[in-house]
C-alpha positions in Angstrom: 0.0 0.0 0.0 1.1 3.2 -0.7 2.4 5.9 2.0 1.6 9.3 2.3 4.7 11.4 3.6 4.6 14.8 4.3 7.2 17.1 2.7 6.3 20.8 2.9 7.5 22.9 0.1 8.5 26.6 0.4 6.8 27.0 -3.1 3.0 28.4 -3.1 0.6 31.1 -2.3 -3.0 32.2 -1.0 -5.4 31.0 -3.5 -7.8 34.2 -4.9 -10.6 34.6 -2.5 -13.5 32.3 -4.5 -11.0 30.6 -6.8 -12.7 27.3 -8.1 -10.0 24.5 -8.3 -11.5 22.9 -11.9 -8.6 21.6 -13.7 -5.8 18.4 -12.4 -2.9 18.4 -13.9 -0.6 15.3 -14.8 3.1 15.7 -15.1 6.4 13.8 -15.5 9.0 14.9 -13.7 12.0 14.1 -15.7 14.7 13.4 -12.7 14.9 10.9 -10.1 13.3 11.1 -6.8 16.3 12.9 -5.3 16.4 15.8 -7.6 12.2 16.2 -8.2 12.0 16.3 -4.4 15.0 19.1 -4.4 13.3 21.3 -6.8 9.8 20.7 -5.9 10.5 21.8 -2.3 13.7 24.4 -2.4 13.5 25.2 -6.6 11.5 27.8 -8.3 8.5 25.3 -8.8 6.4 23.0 -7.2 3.4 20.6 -7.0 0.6 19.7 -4.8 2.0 15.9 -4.9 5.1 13.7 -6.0 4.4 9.9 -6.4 7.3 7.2 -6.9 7.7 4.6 -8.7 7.3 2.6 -5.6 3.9 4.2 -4.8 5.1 6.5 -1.8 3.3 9.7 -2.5 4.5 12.8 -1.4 2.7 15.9 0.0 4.6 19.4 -1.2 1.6 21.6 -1.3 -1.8 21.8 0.8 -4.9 21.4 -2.0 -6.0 24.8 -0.5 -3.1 26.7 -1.6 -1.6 27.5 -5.0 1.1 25.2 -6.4 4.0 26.3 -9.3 3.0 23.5 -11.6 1.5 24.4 -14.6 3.9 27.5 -15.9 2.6 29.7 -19.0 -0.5 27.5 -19.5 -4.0 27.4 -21.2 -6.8 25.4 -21.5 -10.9 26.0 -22.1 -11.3 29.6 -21.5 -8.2 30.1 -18.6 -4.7 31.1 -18.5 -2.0 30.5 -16.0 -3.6 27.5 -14.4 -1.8 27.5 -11.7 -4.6 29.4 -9.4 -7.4 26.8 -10.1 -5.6 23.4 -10.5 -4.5 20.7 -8.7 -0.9 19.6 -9.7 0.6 15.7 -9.8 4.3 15.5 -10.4 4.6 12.0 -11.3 8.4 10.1 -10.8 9.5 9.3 -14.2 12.4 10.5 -16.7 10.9 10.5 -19.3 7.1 9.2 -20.4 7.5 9.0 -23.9 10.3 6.9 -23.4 9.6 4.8 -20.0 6.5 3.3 -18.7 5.0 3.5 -15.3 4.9 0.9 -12.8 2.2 -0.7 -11.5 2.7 0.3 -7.9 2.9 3.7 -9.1 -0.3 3.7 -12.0 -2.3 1.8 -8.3 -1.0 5.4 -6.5 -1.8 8.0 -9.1 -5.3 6.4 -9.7 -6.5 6.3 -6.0 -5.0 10.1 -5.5 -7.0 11.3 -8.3 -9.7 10.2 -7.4 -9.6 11.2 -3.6 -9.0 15.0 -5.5 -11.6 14.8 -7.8 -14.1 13.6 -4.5 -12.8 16.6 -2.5 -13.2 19.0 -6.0 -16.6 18.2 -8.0 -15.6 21.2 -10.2 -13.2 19.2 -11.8 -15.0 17.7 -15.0 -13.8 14.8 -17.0 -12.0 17.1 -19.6 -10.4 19.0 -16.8 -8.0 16.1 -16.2 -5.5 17.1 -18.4 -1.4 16.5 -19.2 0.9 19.3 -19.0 1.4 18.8 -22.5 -2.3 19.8 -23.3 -2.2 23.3 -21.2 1.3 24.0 -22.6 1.3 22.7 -26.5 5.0 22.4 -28.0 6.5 23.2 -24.5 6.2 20.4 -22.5 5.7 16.7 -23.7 4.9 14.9 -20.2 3.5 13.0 -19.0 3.9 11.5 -22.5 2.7 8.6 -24.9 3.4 5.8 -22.7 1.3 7.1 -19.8 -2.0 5.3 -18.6 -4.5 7.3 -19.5 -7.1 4.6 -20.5 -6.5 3.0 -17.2 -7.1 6.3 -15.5 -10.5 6.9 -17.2 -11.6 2.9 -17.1 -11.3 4.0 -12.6 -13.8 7.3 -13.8 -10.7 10.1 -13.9 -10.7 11.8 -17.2 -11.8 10.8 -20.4 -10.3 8.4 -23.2 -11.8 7.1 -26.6 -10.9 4.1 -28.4 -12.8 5.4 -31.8 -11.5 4.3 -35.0 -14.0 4.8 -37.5 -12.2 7.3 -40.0 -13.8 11.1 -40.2 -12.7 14.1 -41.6 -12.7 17.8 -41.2 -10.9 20.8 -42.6 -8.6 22.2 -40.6 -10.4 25.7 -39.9 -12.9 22.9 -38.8 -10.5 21.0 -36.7 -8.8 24.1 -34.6 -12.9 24.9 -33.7 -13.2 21.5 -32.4 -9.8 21.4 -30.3 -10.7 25.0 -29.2 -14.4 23.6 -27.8 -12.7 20.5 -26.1 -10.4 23.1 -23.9 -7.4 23.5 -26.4 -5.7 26.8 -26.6 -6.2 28.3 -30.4 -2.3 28.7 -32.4 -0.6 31.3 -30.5 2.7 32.9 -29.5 4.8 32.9 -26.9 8.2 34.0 -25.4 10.6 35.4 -22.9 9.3 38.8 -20.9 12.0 40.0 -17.8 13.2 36.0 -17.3 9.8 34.4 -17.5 7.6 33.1 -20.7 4.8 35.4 -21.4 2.2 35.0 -24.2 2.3 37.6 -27.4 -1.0 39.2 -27.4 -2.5 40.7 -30.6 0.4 41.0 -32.5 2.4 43.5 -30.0 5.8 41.8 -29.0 5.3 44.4 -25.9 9.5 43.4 -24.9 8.8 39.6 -25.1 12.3 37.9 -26.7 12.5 34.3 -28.1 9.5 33.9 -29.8 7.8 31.0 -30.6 4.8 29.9 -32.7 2.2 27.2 -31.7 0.7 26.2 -34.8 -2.8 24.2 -35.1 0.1 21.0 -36.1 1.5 21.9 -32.5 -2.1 21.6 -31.1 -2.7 18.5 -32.7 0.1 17.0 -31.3 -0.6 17.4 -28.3 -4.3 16.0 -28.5 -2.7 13.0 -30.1 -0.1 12.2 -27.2 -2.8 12.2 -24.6 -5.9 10.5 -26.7 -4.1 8.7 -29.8 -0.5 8.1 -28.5 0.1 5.5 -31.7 0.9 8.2 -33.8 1.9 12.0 -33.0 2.8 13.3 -36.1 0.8 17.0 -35.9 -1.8 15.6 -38.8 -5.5 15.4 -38.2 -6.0 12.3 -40.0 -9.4 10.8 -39.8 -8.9 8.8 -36.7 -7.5 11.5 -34.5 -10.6 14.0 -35.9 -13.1 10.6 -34.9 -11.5 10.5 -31.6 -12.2 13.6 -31.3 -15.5 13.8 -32.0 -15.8 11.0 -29.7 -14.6 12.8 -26.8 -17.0 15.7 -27.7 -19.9 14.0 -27.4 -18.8 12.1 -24.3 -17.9 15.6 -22.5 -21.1 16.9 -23.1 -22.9 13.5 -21.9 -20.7 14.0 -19.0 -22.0 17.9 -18.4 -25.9 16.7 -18.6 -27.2 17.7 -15.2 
């Protein structure tokens, strides 16, 4: 069975008075134990939770205050998630390239589901990867994370669809942006931090980078079709997507 061990961080704030926590997001963390718990609690960053490989799960952050998780993020109609998520840093270097124990998958699947219980804001489609909030920035928790097993326990959503569909791709960036994917965008570097480009105006922002609707694709693909991330709305990835539409909206029926 796993253990809960409690392991403050110095990393978070007050939550904003009336702040609803609606979104949990899954990360790798890309170093051992050692160094995740190192940065997670002394670091510029941090997370509500750390799981092992072995299980052990680690609490950094109280559910009540903010966590340092999520970075320049953005997903249905919020930015900078940060102030209405819950953040899992899971123990692995690298998910699209290592898979996840068992011990560990048993962990993540009972927390989840003890912070979905204490937060009923968080819908299905609010359980999200840090690779869906953050498209062409961050890759984790990756292709060879369980996300079927996850949603076969009631935490998140998956689709096994495979009948072949089509859409154009004006069509396709409307249906991304309806699941809770950001539109293409810009991004870069404002006084040592990213920042998003807004309406054209580089406003001092350095470095920047272009998400394009490929990018966005991409990252629907490594959470829901991790076969084949390639950036190309083929007619699979469009049926899964329409899949997941309609089972997001069963899932909002009162």
């Amino acid at each position: 069975m796993a253990r809960f061990i409690d392991l403050p961080s110095n990393n978070h704030a007050d939550r904003a008075r009336g702040a609803v926590v609606d979104t949990l997001v899954l990360h790798h963390t890309a170093q051992p134990l050692d160094v995740s718990l190192q940065l997670l609690r002394f670091g510029a960053v941090s997370a509500h939770y750390l799981v092992d490989t072995n299980g052990d799960i680690y609490r950094l952050v109280d559910e009540a205050r903010v966590a340092w998780h999520a970075g320049l993020s953005w997903w249905r109609d919020a930015r900078s998630l940060n102030s209405t998520s819950i953040g899992i840093e899971i123990v692995n270097l690298d998910g699209n390239r290592h898979a996840y124990p068992a011990a560990q998958q048993a962990a993540v699947i009972a927390l989840c589901g003890a912070v979905l219980h204490r937060h009923p804001a968080i819908r299905p489609h609010g359980v999200v990867a840090h690779s869906d909030i953050a498209p062409q920035r961050k890759d984790d928790p990756g292709t060879l994370f369980f996300w079927p097993a996850l949603a076969e326990a009631g935490i998140g959503l998956w689709s096994d669809a495979t009948a072949v569909d089509t859409a154009s791709p004006q069509a396709v960036q409307a249906l991304l942006r309806r699941f809770g994917y950001p539109p293409p965008h810009r991004y870069g570097r404002k006084d040592g931090r990213f920042a998003y480009v807004d309406d054209g105006v580089d406003d001092g922002i350095s470095d920047v980078v272009d998400v394009s609707l490929a990018d966005i694709v991409s990252a629907f693909q490594r959470h829901y079709r991790p076969a084949r991330v390639d950036g190309v709305a083929d007619g699979e990835t469009v049926a899964r997507l329409h899949d997941l539409l309609a089972r997001t909206r069963a899932c909002v029926q009162p």
